[in-house]
Structure formats: structure tokens, C-alpha cells
C-alpha positions in Angstrom: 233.1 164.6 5.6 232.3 163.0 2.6 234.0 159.8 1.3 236.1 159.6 -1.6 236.6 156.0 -1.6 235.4 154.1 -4.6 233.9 151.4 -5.3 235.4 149.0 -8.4 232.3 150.6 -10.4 232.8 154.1 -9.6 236.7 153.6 -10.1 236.0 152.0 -13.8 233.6 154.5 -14.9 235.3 157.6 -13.0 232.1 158.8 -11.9 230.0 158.4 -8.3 227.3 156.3 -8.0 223.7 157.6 -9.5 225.9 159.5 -12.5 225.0 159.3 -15.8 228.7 158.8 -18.1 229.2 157.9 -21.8 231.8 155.6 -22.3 232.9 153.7 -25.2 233.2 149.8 -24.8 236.3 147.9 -25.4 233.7 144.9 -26.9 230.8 144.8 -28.0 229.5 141.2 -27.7 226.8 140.2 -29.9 226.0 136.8 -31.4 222.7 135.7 -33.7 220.9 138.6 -32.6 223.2 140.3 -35.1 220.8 139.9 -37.5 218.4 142.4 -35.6 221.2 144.9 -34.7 222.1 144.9 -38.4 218.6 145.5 -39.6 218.4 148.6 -36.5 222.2 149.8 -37.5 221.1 150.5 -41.0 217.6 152.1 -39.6 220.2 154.4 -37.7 221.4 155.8 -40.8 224.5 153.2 -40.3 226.6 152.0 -43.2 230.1 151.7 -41.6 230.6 151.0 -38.0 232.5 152.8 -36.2 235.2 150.9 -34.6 235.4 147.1 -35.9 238.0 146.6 -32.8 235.0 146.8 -30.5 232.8 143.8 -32.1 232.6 140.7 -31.1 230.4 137.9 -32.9 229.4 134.7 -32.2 227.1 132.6 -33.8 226.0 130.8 -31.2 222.4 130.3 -30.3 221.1 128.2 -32.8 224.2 126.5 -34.0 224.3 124.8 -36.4 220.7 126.8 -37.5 217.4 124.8 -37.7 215.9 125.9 -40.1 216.2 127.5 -43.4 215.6 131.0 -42.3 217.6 130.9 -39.4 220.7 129.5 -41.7 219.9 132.2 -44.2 220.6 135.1 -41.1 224.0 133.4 -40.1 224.8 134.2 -44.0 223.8 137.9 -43.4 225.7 137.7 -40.3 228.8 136.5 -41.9 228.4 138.3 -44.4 228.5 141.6 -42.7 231.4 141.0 -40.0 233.1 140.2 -43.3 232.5 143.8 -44.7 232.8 145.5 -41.8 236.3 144.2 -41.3 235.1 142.7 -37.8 238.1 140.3 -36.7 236.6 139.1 -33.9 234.2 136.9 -35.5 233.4 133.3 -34.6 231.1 130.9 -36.7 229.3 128.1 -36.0 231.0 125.6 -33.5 233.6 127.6 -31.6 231.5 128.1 -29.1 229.2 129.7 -26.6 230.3 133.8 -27.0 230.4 134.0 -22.5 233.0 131.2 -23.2 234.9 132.6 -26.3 234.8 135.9 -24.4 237.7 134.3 -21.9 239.8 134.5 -24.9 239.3 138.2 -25.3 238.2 140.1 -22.3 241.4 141.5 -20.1 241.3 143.1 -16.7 240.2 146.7 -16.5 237.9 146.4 -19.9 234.8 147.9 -20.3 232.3 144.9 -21.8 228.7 144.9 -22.7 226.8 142.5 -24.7 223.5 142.3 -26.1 222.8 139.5 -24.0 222.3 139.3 -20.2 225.1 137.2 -19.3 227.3 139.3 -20.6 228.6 139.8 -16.2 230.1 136.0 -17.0 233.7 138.4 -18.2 233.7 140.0 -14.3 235.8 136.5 -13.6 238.4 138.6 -15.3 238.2 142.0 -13.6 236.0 143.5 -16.5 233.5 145.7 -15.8 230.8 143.7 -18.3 227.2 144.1 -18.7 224.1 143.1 -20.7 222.4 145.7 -22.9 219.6 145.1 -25.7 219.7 145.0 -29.8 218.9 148.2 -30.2 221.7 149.9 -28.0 224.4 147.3 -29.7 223.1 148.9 -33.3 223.8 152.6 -31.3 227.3 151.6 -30.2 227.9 149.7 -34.0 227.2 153.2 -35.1 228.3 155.6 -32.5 231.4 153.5 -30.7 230.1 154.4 -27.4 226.7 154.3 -24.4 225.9 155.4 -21.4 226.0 154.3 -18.2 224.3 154.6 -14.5 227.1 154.2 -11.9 225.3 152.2 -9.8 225.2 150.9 -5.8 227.8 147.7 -5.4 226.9 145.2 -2.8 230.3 143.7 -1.2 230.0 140.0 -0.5 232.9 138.9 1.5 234.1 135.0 1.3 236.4 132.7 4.0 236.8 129.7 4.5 237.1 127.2 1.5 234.2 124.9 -0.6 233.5 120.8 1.1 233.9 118.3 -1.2 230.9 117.8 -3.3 229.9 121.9 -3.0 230.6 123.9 -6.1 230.3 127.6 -7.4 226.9 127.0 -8.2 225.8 125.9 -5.1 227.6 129.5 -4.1 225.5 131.4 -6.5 222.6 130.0 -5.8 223.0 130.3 -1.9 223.7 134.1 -3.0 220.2 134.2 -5.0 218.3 132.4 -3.0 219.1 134.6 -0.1 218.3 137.9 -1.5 216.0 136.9 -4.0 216.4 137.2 -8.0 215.8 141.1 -7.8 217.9 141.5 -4.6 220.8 143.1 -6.3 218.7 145.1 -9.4 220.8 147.6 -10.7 223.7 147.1 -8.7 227.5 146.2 -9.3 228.0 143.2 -7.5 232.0 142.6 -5.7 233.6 139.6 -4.8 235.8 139.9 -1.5 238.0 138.0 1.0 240.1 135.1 2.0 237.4 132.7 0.2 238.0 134.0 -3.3 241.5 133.0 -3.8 240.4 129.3 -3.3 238.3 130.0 -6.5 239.4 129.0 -9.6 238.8 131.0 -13.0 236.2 128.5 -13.9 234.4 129.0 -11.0 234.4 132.9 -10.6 232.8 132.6 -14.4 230.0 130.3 -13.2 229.6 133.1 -10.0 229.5 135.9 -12.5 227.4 134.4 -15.0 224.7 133.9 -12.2 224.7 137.9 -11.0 222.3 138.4 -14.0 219.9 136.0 -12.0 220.2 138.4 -9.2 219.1 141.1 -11.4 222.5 142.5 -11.1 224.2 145.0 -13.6 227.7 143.1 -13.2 229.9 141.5 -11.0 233.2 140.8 -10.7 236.4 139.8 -9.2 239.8 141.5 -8.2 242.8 141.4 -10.2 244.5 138.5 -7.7 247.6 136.0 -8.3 244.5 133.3 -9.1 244.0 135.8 -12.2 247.5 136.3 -13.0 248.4 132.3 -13.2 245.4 131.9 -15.7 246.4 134.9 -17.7 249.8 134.0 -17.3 251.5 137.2 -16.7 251.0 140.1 -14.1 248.1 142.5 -14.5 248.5 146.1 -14.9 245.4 147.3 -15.8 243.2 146.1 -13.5 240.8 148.0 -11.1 239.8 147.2 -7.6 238.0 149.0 -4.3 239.6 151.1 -2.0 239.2 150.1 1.1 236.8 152.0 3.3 234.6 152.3 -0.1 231.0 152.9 0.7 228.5 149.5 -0.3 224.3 149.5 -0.4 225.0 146.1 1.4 227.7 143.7 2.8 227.4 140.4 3.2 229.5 137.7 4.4 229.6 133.7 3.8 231.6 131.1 4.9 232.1 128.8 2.1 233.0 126.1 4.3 229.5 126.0 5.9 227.7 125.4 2.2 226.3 122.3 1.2 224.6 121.5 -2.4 221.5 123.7 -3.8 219.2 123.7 -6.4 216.7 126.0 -7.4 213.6 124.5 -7.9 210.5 125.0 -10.7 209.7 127.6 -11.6 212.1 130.3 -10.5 215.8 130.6 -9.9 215.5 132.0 -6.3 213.5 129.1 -5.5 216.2 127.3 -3.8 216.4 124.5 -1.6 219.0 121.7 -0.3 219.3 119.0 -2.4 218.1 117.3 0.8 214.6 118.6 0.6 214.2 117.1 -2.9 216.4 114.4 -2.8 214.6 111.4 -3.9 212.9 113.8 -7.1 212.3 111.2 -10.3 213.8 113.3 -13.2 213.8 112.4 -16.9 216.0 114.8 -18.3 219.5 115.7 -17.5 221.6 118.7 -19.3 225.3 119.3 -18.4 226.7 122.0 -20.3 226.0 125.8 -21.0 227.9 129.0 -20.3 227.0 128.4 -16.6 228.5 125.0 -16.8 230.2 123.9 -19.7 234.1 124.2 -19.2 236.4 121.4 -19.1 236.7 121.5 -15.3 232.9 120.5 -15.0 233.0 118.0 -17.8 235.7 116.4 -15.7 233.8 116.3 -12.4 230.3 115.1 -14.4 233.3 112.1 -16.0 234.5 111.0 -13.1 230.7 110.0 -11.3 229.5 109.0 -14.9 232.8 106.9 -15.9 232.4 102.9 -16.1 228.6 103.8 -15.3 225.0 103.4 -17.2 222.2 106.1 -17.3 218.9 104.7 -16.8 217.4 103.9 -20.5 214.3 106.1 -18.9 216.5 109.3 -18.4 218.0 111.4 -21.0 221.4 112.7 -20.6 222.5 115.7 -22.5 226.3 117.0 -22.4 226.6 120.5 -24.4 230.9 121.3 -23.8 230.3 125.7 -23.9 233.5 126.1 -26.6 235.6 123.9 -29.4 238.7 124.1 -27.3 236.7 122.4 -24.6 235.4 120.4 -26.6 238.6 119.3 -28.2 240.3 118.7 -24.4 237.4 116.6 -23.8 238.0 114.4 -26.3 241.8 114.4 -25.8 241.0 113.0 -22.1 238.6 110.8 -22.9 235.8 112.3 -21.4 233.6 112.1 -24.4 233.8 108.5 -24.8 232.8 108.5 -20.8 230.1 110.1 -21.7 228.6 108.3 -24.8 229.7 105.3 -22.9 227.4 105.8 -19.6 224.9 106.6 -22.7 224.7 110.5 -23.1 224.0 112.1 -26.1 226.9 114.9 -26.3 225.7 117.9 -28.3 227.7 120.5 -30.1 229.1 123.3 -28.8 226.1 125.8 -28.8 223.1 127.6 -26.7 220.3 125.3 -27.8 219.4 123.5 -25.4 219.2 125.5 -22.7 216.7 128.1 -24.1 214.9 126.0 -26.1 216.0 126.6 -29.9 217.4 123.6 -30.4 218.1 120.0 -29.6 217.3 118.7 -26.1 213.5 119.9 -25.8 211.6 117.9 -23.2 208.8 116.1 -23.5 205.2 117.2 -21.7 205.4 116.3 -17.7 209.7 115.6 -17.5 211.3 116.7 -14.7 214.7 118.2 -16.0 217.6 118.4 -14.0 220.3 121.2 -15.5 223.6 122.7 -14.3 221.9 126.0 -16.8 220.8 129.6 -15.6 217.0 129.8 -16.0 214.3 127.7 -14.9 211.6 129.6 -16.0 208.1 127.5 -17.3 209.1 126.8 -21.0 212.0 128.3 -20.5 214.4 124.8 -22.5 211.5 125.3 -25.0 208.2 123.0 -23.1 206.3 125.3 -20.6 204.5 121.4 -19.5 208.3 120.4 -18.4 209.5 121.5 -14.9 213.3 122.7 -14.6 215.5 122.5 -11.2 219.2 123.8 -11.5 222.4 122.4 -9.8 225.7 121.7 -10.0 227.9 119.3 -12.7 228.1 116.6 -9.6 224.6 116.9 -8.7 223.4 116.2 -12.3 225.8 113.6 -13.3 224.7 111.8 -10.4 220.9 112.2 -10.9 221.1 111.1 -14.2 222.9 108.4 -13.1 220.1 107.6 -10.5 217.0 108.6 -12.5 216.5 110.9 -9.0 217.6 114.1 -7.4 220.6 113.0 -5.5 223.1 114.7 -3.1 226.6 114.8 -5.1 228.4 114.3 -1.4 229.9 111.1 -0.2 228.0 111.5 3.2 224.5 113.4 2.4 223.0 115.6 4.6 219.8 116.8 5.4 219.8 120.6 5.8 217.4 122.8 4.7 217.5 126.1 3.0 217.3 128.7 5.8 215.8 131.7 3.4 212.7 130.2 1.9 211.6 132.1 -1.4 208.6 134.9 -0.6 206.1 134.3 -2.4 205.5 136.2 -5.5 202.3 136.3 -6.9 202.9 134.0 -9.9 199.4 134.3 -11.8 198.4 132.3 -14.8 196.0 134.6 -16.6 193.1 132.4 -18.3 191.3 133.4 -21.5 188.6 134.8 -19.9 190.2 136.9 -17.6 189.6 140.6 -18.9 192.4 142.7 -17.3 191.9 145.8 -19.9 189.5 148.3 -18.5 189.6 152.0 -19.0 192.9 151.7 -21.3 194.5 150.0 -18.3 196.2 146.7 -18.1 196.0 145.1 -14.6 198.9 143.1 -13.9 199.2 144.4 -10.5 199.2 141.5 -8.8 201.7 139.7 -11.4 205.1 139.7 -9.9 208.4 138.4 -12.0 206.4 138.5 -15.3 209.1 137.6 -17.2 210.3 138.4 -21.1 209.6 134.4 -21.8 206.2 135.0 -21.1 206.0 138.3 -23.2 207.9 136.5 -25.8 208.8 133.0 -26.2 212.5 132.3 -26.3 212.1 129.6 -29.4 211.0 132.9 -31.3 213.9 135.3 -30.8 215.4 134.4 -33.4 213.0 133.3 -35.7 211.5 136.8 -35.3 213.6 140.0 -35.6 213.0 142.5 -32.5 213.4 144.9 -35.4 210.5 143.9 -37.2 207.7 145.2 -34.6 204.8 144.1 -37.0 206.1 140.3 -36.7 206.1 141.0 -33.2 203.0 142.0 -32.1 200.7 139.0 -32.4 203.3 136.9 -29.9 203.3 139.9 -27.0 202.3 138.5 -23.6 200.8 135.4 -25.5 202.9 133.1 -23.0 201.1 135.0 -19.9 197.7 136.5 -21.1 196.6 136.1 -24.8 193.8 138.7 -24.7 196.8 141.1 -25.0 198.0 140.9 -28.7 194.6 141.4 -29.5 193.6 143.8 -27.4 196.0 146.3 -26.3 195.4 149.3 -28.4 197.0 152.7 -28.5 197.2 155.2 -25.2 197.2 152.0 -23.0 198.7 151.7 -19.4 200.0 148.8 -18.2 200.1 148.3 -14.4 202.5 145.3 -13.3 204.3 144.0 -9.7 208.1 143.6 -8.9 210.6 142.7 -11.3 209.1 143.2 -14.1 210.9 142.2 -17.2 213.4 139.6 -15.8 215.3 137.2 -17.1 216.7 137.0 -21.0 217.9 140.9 -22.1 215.7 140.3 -25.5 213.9 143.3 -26.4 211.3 141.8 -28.4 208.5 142.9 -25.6 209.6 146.2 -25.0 209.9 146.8 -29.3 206.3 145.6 -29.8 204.9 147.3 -26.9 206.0 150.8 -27.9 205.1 149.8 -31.5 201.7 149.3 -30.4 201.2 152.7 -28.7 201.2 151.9 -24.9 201.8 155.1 -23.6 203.3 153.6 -19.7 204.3 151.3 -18.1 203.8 151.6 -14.2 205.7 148.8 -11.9 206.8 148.0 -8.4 210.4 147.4 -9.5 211.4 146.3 -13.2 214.5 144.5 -14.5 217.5 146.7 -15.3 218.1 145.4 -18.9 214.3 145.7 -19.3 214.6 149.4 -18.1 217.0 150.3 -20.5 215.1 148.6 -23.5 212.1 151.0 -22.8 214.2 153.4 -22.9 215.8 152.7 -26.0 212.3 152.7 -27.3 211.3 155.5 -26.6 208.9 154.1 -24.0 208.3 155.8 -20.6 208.7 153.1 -17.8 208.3 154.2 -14.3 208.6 152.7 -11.3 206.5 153.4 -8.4 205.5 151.2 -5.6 202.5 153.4 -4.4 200.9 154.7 -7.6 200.6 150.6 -8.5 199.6 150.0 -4.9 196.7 152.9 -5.5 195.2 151.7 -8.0 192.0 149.6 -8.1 190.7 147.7 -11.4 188.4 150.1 -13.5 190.5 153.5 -11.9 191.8 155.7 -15.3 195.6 156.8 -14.9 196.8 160.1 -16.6 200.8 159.8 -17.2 202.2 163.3 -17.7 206.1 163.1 -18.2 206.6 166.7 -18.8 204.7 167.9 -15.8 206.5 164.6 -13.8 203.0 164.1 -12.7 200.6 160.5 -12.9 196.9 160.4 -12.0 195.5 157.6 -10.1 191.3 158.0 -9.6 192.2 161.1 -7.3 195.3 160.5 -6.2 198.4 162.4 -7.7 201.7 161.1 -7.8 205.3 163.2 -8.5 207.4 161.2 -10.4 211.5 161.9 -11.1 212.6 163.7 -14.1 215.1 161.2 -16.0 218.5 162.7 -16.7 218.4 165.6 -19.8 219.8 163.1 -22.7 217.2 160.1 -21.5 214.3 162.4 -21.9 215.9 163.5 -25.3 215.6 159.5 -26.2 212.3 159.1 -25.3 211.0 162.2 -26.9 212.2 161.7 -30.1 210.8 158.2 -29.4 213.5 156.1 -29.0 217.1 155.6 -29.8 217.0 154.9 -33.6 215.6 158.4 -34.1 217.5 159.8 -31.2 220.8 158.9 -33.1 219.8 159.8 -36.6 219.0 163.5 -35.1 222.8 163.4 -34.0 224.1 162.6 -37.4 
């Protein structure tokens, strides 16, 4: 007998898991990278959008800009959410666009983003998820996308947080237990006794972090904790059935956590603080839409208040929105701060992905309450980056050394050490091209900082694939850019493509002819760029198991067929209107053929 209990996904989108739907969005996030959709809208044939309701821009990432050119595509930016009649339009200083998103996102929306944490609006019982530039342009000009229902994994919560254990030391117990691909693709829910102790703060830091998980979305149930912050009683929310069918359940007992961080260079590289406790750090960043809200300025305060930093140990406070900003000031915390000797930024995305103040120097160790830890990820790939709570970074600033946040510390240790990927550094005279093959087999978590550096995204449009091409893979092997030529194959490990939605890598690599890419598992956002790109991505344990350097691979979508040496391998047709995109090859002509 089947079951016709849904999950929160399958309610929201109507449809069971593994269908294909269109949908149109209630928002549309999008925030510098507007210049880039702009530039694909009008390659769309777009002149009008069509629904200014659904967009939402922020100017955000390099606020205030840093450079001429930058300042000059806030102008276009403005410029255009001004013609378009877009209402929903917030310039430089109001914030970081996950935090100026609580201000616009309601239960029971539908919310994508061209940017990955976009899942940070599940805290409000939105079904919200990343997508890339060039799918943004197709909704700008079409009002709606589609969608893969996918698994959900239930993770149930009791008991209630210790003192000096926070949300992030939840998420990152969640991520370093199943790894930062352990929920690809998936819907991620919230359950249990446990989640009413959670505040709205603290369901947005657990959100935010699901895209570290490689998860489609999370989110939360339309509870009374919901209904105090929103003030009145929701009616639109969604929620699981009982008895709904889950991929996985897990269950945690907040009260049994203690304080985290995930350690260079990965996220689900996580330890106790206890096993690194005594760490000398340089560098300390409190902010971000992780960790920027006025409840975590007020914990990072009170250990910082009547206190000195270290003159060897920058401290960096980033508040994610004005408003925050403005209660911070109205408590005093910013005069804490610049008191114990912080240097409190605006209200912006620089620091923590490198594009503007806040880089490190060659050799810190950098403690941050951000999302990412990847090597050069805050803009120095020679800095390492561990991530932890508002408490456990105030107080290592304070210190000059990783330091438990608790009164009593402990000394546990993380019960699921990390597996270990195969983290290669690919030297200049390393040839991995041979018979139109790229071997990356053994390269697992190749991430799009390495295929294109974050201080770059915005410097360089993703849809400008000329500009493009001589940065490709230059932060992981720079034969590539030079090399790669037309027809190529590139073989790569698991989860492939993780980490920042930007499309960059997946634009230039179709723009210089590769004709498949073949992985163990890829990212989902990364998927969906290929895609969009008309570029065929499969993934295939065994055919990338199978292959030895030097063996020539035949990819034959039509047939649903790849060659490996001798071996033949069936691969899946994609659903009718995904094959449509990549035969016309890619979304931009894909959606001028509809017009």
C-alpha cells in the first residue's frame, strides 16, 4: 500500500519526490551578481521582467564597492531595479540580502536566490533554495523554474542547548556527522521537542549552514516560536504529515552538545574545541549571515565588555543588517567593541569571501563564526580558517588562542572524525590531460573557489565567458586554462562543485567546448549550472572508478551510453525539458526558442 504522506517538500511543491514541477517563485533574491543576470536577461531576448513583485536586490557583497568598476555595476544595478519598477531593492548598507530576507520571506513561500545560502529563509517555514545567474535571468524573464522534489532527511531535536553551546555548534555537529555532501540534494527538516527552545536567530544560523551539507533547503515548522517573532498566527504555512516517508532520520539531544569548530580546510572537518584548544590565532571575524544578528553581537559584548584584544590579534565585527547595526549601537555594544579594540566593519559580505576588508595576512590562523573555510576562501589561500560560534571567537580573540566559550571546559572529542577525501594540490608539472581526458579522479571536494577565485566573481561577469576562461581551475591546476581544448572530458571524485553557487566554472567550461563532465557525486547547485549551460554532467561512481589515466571515453547522450577503454556504461535519460536545455545548449537559447 503505498504512502500518501508528505513530506514538507512534497506538500510545497505538490508533487512526490524524484518529480520534475515548474513553479513560479514568490522572490527571487539576487544581490551584486545582478550585474551578470542583467547582462544574461537581455541575451534571453529580456527587456521587461516579468513580475517585479518577485525580485529582490541587495547590494551586498562588495559594499561599499572597491573599486571603480565594481562601483560603476552597483550604478547598472540601481539603475535597472529603478526601471524595472523592482520595490524590493536595497542599496549599499542595509545589509546582508539572507538578513534583509527576514523582513520579506513569510511561511509557506517559495524562495530561491542566486546564491547558496539562500536555505537561511527555511527559519521561516519557506521552502528557499540557491540557484545560479543564469536561471535568476530565466525566472527575470519567465516568472517561473523548475524543480526536483527531492528526498528530506528528518532530524529530530530534545532536550535543550548548555550554556556556552550555540546553533552553530548544532550545525556543525550535523555536518561533521554526515559529512559536507551527506545531505546533496535533499530537503532537510527540523523536528521535536528541541526546536521550540530555538530561537528565530538561531533556526537562521541552522538553515544557513544546510548549504554546507550540500543540502537543497531546510527548514522549520510553522510553531508558536515563529508566530511570537512574526507577531501574529500563521496561516499559510506547510508542515509533514506524520508517518511521511524520510531517506534518513536522525536524532540529537541538544543537551549532550558541547562547542565545535570545523577546522582548515573543510567545513566537515570538525572537532571539539577541546582538541584545539590552546590554537594561536591572529585573526578573529564576528559577523556574517551565519552570525551577524543582534543576539550574537550581544553574546560576543558581554565576554569582550571592560576587556582588551591582544595588540597581536585582529578583531573584526561585521553586524549582517542596518537595523542590527543600529540596535547595536543603541545598547552600546559597538562602543564594547571598539573599546576591547575591534575594528567594526560595515554591514556587508566582504570579509568573509574575501572582496573586501579583513583579508589576512600570509601564515594567520583565523578564527570566524562564517560558513566556509575553504583555502583562500576570506581572500589568502596562505591563511588557515577554523569556524565556531560568537562565544568561542569573542573569547579567542580575547585570548590570542582557541578557547572553550564554557565556564567549566571539557575535553571531549568529536566522535565522527572527517574521512578523508583526497584533497590533491596539482603542481605545474603535473600533466593530467591525456587523450582529451582530464584526470581529476582522485580529487575529491574540488571546489568552485578553486575553479574560480571568489575575489573575482565580481570583478568578472559569469556572462562574459571570454573573461572567464584564463581564471578556470587556476586555483587547483593551472595547466587547465591553457590547455583544455574543445571535445574534452573531465573525470573528477565526490562532490564536485561545492561550496559558493557561482557559475563562473560551469559558464567557462561549456564556453570552451568540454563535451562531459563525469563525477562520483557533484554539488546540487553545480548540477543545475551545467545544466543551465547546456553542459552534460553525469554522475557515475563506476565509469570514474574504470577508468585508468591514458583510457579514451566516448559520451553518447542520445544513445545514454559512455565508453570507458572497453567497458560500456548505460547512463539515465534526463527528464524531456532538461534534455531540451542542453540540446539547444543551454538555457539562454532554450528560452529565446520559447519566445
Amino acid at each position: 500500500m503505498s504512502n500518501n504522506k508528505q513530506t514538507f517538500v512534497e506538500k510545497i511543491l505538490d508533487a512526490p519526490v524524484g518529480s520534475i514541477v515548474f513553479k513560479k517563485p514568490d522572490l527571487v533574491l539576487t544581490h551584486d551578481n545582478s550585474a551578470s543576470i542583467k547582462g544574461t536577461f537581455e541575451k534571453m531576448g529580456g527587456q521587461k521582467v516579468a513580475n517585479p513583485d518577485q525580485l529582490l536586490m541587495v547590494l551586498d557583497h562588495n559594499a561599499p564597492p572597491t573599486n571603480a568598476k565594481l562601483a560603476t555595476q552597483y550604478q547598472t544595478i540601481r539603475d535597472f531595479a529603478s526601471e524595472q519598477s523592482v520595490n524590493k531593492f536595497h542599496d549599499v548598507g542595509d545589509g546582508i540580502c539572507h538578513q534583509i530576507m527576514a523582513d520579506h520571506a513569510k511561511p509557506g513561500m517559495i524562495i530561491v536566490g542566486s546564491d547558496s545560502h539562500t536555505c537561511t529563509a527555511g527559519a521561516f517555514n519557506a521552502l528557499a533554495a540557491g540557484i545560479d545567474r543564469t536561471e535568476a535571468a530565466g525566472i527575470w524573464r519567465r516568472g517561473e523554474t523548475w524543480f526536483r522534489v527531492p528526498e528530506t532527511i528528518k532530524i529530530n531535536l530534545s532536550g535543550k542547548l548548555p550554556e556556552g553551546v550555540y546553533a552553530k555548534d548544532l550545525s556543525l555537529y550535523i555536518i561533521g556527522m554526515i559529512g559536507s555532501a551527506g545531505a546533496n540534494y535533499m530537503s532537510i527538516e527540523y523536528h521535536g521537542e528541541g526546536v521550540k527552545t530555538l530561537d528565530i536567530s538561531e533556526r537562521m544560523t541552522i538553515a544557513n549552514l544546510a548549504s554546507e551539507m550540500g543540502g537543497k533547503n531546510a527548514v522549520f515548522p510553522p510553531d508558536e516560536v515563529l508566530e511570537a517573532w512574526l507577531g501574529k498566527k500563521v496561516t499559510n504555512g506547510f508542515w509533514a504529515d506524520e508517518g511521511a516517508s524520510y531517506a534518513r532520520e536522525i536524532h540529537i539531544n541538544l543537551s549532550e552538545l558541547y562547542p565545535l569548530t570545523a577546522a582548515p580546510h573543510h567545513v566537515d572537518n570538525v572537532k571539539a574545541i577541546a582538541e584545539v584548544k590552546g590554537k594561536a590565532i591572529q585573526q578573529a571575524l564576528i559577523g556574517t549571515c551565519t552570525n551577524g544578528r543582534i543576539e550574537d553581537l550581544r553574546i560576543a559584548a558581554n565576554i569582550l565588555r571592560g576587556k582588551k584584544v591582544p595588540a597581536d590579534v585582529q578583531l573584526l565585527i561585521a553586524p549582517a543588517s542596518k537595523k542590527i547595526y543600529l540596535q547595536a549601537i543603541k545598547e552600546g555594544l559597538i562602543s564594547d567593541f571598539i573599546e576591547a579594540g575591534a575594528n567594526v566593519l560595515g554591514a556587508s559580505c566582504g570579509p568573509c569571501l574575501g572582496t573586501g576588508q579583513g583579508i589576512p595576512a600570509d601564515d594567520y590562523t583565523v578564527i570566524s563564526t562564517a560558513n566556509r573555510n575553504f583555502k583562500g576562501r576570506m581572500g589568502n589561500k596562505n591563511a588557515e580558517i577554523y569556524l565556531a560560534s560568537p562565544a568561542a571567537v569573542a573569547l579567542s580573540a580575547l585570548n590570542g588562542e582557541i578557547t572553550d566559550p564554557r565556564d567549566k571546559p571539557g575535553n571531549e572529542k568529536f566522535p565522527y572524525p572527517k574521512a578523508e577525501g583526497n584533497t590533491i594540490e596539482i603542481q605545474p608539472g603535473d600533466n593530467r590531460h591525456l587523450n582529451g581526458v582530464w584526470n581529476y579522479a582522485d580529487a575529491d571536494n574540488l571546489n568552485t573557489d578553486q575553479m574560480f577565485a571568489g575575489n573575482l566573481t565580481y570583478n568578472i561577469m559569469s556572462s562574459d565567458p571570454e573573461a572567464i576562461m584564463e581564471h578556470l581551475f587556476a586555483g587547483f591546476d593551472e595547466n587547465f586554462a591553457k590547455n583544455v581544448q574543445e571535445g574534452d572530458i573531465i573525470v573528477a571524485g565526490e562532490n564536485f562543485g561545492c561550496g559558493s553557487s557561482r557559475e563562473h566554472p560551469a559558464v567557462g567550461l561549456a564556453h570552451a567546448g568540454v563535451k562531459a563532465v563525469i563525477v562520483k557525486s557533484v554539488n546540487r547547485i553545480f548540477y543545475r549550472s551545467c545544466i543551465n549551460q547546456g553542459l552534460l554532467l553525469i554522475v557515475n561512481k563506476d565509469i570514474v572508478e574504470q577508468y585508468n589515466p591514458g583510457d579514451q571515453i566516448e559520451a553518447n547522450l542520445a544513445k545514454g551510453k559512455v565508453t570507458v577503454g572497453d567497458n560500456t556504461f548505460d547512463i539515465p535519460p534526463l527528464p524531456e525539458k532538461l534534455m531540451e536545455v542542453i540540446e539547444k545548449k543551454g538555457l539562454v537559447n532554450w528560452i529565446k526558442a520559447q519566445a
